[in-house]
C-alpha positions as CSV (number, residue, x, y, z in Angstrom):
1,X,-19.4,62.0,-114.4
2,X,-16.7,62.3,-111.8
3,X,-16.5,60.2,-109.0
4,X,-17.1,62.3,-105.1
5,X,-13.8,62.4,-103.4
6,X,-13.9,64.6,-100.5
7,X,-11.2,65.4,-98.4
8,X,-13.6,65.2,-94.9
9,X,-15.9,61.5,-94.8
10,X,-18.3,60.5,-91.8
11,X,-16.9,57.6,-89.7
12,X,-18.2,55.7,-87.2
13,X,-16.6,55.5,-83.2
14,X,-17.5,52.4,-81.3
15,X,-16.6,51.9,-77.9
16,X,-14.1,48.8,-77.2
17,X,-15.2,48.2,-73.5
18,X,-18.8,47.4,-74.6
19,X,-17.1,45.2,-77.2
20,X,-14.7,43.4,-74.9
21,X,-17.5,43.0,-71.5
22,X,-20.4,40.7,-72.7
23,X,-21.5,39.5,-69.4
24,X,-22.5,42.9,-68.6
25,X,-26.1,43.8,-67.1
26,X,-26.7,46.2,-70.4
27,X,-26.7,45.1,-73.2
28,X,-26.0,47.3,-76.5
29,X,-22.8,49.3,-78.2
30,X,-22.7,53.0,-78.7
31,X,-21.4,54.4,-81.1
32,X,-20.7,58.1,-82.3
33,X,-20.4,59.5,-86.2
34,X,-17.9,62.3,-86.4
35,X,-16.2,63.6,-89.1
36,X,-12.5,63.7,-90.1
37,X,-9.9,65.1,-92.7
38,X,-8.7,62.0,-95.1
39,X,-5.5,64.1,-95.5
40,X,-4.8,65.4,-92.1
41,X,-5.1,62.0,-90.5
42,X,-5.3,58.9,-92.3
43,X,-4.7,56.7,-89.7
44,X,-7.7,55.1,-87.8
45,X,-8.9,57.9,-85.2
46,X,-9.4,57.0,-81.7
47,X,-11.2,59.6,-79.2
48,X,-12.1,59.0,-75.4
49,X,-15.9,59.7,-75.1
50,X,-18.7,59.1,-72.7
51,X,-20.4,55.7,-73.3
52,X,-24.0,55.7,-71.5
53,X,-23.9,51.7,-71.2
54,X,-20.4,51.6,-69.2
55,X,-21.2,55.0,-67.6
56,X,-17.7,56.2,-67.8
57,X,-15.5,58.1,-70.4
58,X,-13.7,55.4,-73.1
59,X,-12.1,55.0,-75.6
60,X,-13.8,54.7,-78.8
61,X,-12.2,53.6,-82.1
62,X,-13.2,54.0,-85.6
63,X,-14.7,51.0,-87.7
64,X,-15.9,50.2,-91.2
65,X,-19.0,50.7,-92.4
């Protein structure tokens, strides 16, 4: 049986100001699943997206799972 290679995978965005700010008066990270093309960007994405914790629009980068 073949392995399942497919060119699009779910990943997982985090946002890096919820990371970075721990003396903050909420507490929590949000985090977004999106999917990307393996082929068309291999790279780790980054996307700016609202985060309901910092009330603003930040950036969020990809992480493992």
């Amino acid at each position: 049986m073949a392995k399942n290679k497919d060119v699009r995978v779910t990943i997982t965005l985090e946002c890096i100001s919820c990371v970075q700010n721990n003396g903050k008066k909420k507490l929590g990270i949000l985090r977004y699943t999106t999917q990307k093309n393996r082929r068309n960007t291999p790279i780790r994405l980054e996307l700016k997206k609202f985060c309901s914790y910092c009330n603003k629009h930040t950036v969020h980068k990809e992480i493992k799972k």
